[in-house]
Structures are given as C-alpha cells and as structure tokens.
C-alpha positions in Angstrom: 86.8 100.8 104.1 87.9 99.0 100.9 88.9 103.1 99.8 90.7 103.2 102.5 92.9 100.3 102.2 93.5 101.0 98.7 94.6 104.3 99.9 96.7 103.3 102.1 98.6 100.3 99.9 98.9 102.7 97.4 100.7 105.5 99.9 103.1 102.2 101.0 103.8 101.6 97.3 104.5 104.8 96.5 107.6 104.8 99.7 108.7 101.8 98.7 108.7 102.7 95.0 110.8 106.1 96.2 113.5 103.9 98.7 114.0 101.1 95.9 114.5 103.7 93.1 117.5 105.6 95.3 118.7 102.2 96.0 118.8 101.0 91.8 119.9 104.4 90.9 123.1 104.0 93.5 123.9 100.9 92.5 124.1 102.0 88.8 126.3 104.8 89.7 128.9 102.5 91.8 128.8 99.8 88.9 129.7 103.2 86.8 131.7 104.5 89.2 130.3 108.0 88.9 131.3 110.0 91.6 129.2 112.6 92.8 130.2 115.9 91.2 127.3 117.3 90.4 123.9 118.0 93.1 121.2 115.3 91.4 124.3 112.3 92.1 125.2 113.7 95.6 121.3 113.6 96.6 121.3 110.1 95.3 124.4 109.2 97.5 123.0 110.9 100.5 119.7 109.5 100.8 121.2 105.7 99.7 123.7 106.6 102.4 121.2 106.9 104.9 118.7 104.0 104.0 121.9 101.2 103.3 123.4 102.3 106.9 121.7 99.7 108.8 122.6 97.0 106.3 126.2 98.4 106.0 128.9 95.5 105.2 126.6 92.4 105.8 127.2 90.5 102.6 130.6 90.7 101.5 131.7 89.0 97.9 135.5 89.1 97.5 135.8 88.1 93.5 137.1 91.2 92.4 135.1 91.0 89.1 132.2 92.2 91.6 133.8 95.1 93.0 131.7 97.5 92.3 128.4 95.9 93.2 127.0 97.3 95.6 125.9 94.6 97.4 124.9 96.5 100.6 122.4 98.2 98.5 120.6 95.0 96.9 120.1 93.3 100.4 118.4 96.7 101.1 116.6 96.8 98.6 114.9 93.5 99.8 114.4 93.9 103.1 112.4 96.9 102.1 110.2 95.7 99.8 109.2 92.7 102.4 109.3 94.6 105.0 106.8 97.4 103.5 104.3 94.4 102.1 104.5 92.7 105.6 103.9 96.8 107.0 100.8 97.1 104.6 99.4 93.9 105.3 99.3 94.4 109.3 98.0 97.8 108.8 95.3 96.8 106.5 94.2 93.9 108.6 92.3 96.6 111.1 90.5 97.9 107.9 88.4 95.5 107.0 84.6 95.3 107.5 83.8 92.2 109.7 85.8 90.7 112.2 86.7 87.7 110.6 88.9 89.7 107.6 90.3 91.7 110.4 91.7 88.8 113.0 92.3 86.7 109.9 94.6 89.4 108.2 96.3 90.5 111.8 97.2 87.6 112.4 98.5 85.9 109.1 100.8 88.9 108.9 102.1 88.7 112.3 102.5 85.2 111.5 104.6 86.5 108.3 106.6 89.0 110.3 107.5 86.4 112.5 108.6 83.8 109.5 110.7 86.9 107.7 113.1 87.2 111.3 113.7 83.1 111.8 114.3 82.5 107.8 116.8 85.8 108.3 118.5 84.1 111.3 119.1 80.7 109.6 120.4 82.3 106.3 122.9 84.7 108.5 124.0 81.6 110.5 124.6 79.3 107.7 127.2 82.0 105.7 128.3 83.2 108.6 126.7 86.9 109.0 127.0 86.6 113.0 126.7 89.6 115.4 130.6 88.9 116.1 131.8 89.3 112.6 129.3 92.0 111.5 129.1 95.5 113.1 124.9 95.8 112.4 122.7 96.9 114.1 119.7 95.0 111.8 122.3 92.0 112.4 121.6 92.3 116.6 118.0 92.8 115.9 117.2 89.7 114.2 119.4 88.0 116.2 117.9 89.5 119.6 114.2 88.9 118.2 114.6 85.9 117.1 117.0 84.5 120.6 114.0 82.4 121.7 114.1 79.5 118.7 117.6 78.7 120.5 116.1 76.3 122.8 115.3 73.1 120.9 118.2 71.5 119.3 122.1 71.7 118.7 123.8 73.9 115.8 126.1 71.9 112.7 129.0 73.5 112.0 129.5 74.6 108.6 132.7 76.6 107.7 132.8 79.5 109.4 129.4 79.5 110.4 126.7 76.9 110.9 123.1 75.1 110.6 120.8 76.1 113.4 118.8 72.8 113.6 116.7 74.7 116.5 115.4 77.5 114.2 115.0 75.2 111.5 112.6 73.1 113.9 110.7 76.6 115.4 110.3 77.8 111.4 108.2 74.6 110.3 106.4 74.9 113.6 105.4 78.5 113.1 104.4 78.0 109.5 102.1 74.8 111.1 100.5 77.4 113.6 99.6 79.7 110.5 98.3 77.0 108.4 95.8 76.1 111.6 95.3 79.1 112.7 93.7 80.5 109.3 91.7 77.1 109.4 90.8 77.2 113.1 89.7 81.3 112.1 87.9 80.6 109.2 85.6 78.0 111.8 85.5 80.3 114.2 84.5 83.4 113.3 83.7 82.9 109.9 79.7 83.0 110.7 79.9 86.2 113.3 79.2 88.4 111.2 75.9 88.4 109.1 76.1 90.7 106.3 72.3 91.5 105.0 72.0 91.8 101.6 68.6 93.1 99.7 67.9 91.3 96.4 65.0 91.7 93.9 63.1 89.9 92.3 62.4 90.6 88.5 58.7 89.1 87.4 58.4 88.6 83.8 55.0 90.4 82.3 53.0 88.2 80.4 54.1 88.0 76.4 51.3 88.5 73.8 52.0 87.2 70.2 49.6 87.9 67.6 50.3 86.3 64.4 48.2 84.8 61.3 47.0 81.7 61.9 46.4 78.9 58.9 43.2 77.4 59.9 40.7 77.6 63.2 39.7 80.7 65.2 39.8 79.7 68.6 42.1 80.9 71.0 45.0 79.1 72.4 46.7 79.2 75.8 49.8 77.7 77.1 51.8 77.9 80.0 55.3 77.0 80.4 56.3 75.0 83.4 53.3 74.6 84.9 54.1 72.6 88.0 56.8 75.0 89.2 56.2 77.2 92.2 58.6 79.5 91.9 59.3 80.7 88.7 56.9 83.4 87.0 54.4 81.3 84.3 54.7 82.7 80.7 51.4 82.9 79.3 51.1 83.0 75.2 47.8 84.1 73.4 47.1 83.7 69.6 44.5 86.3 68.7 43.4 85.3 64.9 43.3 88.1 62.8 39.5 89.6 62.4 37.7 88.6 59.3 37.4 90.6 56.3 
C-alpha cells in the first residue's frame, strides 16, 4: 500500500507542479507585459485563462505601482496547492494498512477541508470579498458551504465589510473536535489491529582463545553473567600450549 500512496502523491504533485508553473509563467508575462504573439505565450494564456476563471477579479489592489500583478493568478495559485495537499491527504487516508491510519487520516483531512472553507469565509468577510460585490462562483461556494457557522453570534462592521464573530466561534470549535478526535482515535482503535511480526534470535557460539600462558597447565573456565536467564553465556577456554 505504502507504493501505492507514494504513487499517488507523486501523480498529485506532478498536477499541481503543472497548474502552479502556468500560473508563475503568466504572471511573469503580465508583469512583462508580453502579449501573446507567438504559440508557446498564447498556450500559457489559454490554459491560465482557464484555471484563474473561477478566481476571476476577487482580490483587487488599486495602487497603480501594482498594475500588472496578476493578482488573480497568485490567489490561484494557493488555493491549488492546498486544495491538492488536502485532495491527496483524503485519498490517501483509504490506503493505508490497518484501520486506525485509515479513519485517523479520513478524518483529519476532512477535518482540514472543513478548516480551509470557514478560514476562507472570515478572510473574504473581513476585506470585503462578498458574493454581492464579486461575480465568483468559488466566492458562492465557500459562502454556500460554509452558511451553517452563521448561527451563533452577530457580525462587526468593519469598512466595507466585516468580522464574523459566529465563524470565528465554529473555527476554534472545529479545530477542538480535530484535536479530540485524533486523541479519542488514537484510544479507540489504536489496539484493533495486531500486526504480527517474526523476530530472531541470534545465539552467540561459544569463543575459544588459545594463547601462551606464563605459569600452570590447568585449564580455566569462565562464564560471563552467570545468573542471567536470558542472554546466551560466553564460555572462554585457555588450552596451554603442549610441551616440548
């Protein structure tokens, strides 16, 4: 399993790696202003086209020194890269051996997924990135998702938007369920599965040293640890050399 989870991290990376280079590479040509005259610059401006759509016009800087940042493009950029790490994570989590590392893993990144959309929410509320002010469909999404951590508390105005107090309260909750919950996980399931493992046993021969000896021609013995069970006793002999 642990192949195939590498495999398939590696096939997410590889995406990713393809989306955020199109997204660099059009950014670079806008801050150039390089317009696309020739086939390799119109592919790039195609295919960042098509992955910046949904993001279109949703962070907006008006200091003309920034002009030609592409801003739409680096907000991209990041929601793809967590989105594909919070992808890989879920899919993963079914690919693991025992059922602990599956649940476990399912569930943190559900848990995650479900962080990502309220922290989203509060950041569009408090500069102002509302459904009535941006035409995005990602915009509706998050708020639509995330419609339910509207029934707590009441909102602070600030400036043109504000500070949503309710999804402030449901975000520290949810991050205190996923703290537990890998806790409560780890209890419960973390002896369910018994995983068998074969080990041997190396016994040490018995080591024989034969050297001269000054005086006396007996033979002496000696064992090391003697009172313990259960390592192997080393036994050494001195043989004296025979007479001449």
């Amino acid at each position: 399993m642990e192949n195939v989870r590498d495999s398939i991290r590696n096939v997410v990376l590889l995406v990713t790696s393809v989306i955020a280079l199109a997204l660099v590479l059009r950014v670079i040509f806008d801050m150039a202003e390089l317009q696309p005259t020739s086939s390799i610059i119109s592919v790039i401006h195609s295919v960042s086209d098509f992955l910046i759509a949904p993001f279109k016009d949703i962070v907006r800087i008006n200091n003309p020194t920034f002009a030609t940042l592409n801003t739409d493009a680096f907000f991209a950029l990041g929601v793809y890269i967590v989105g594909a790490s919070l992808v890989g994570k879920v899919i993963t989590g079914f690919l693991y051996d025992n059922l602990h590392d599956i649940v476990q893993n399912f569930v943190d990144g559900l848990f995650k997924i479900v962080e990502v959309i309220i922290t989203l929410r509060i950041l569009f509320e408090i500069f102002a990135i509302l459904p009535a002010f941006r035409q995005s469909a990602f915009v509706d999404s998050i708020f639509s998702w995330s419609e339910w951590t509207q029934t707590l508390l009441f909102k602070l105005p600030l400036g043109e938007g504000y500070i949503n107090l309710s999804a402030i309260v449901w975000l520290a909750i949810i991050i205190l369920l996923d703290v537990i919950s890998e806790r409560y996980l780890e209890k419960l399931l973390g002896g369910a599965v018994v995983v068998t493992v074969a080990t041997t046993k190396v016994i040490k021969a018995p080591r024989f040293r034969l050297f001269r000896r000054s005086s006396s021609d007996s033979i002496s013995v000696r064992i090391d640890n003697p009172s313990s069970e259960d390592k192997p006793k080393e036994v050494y002999i001195d043989v004296p050399p025979p007479k001449a």
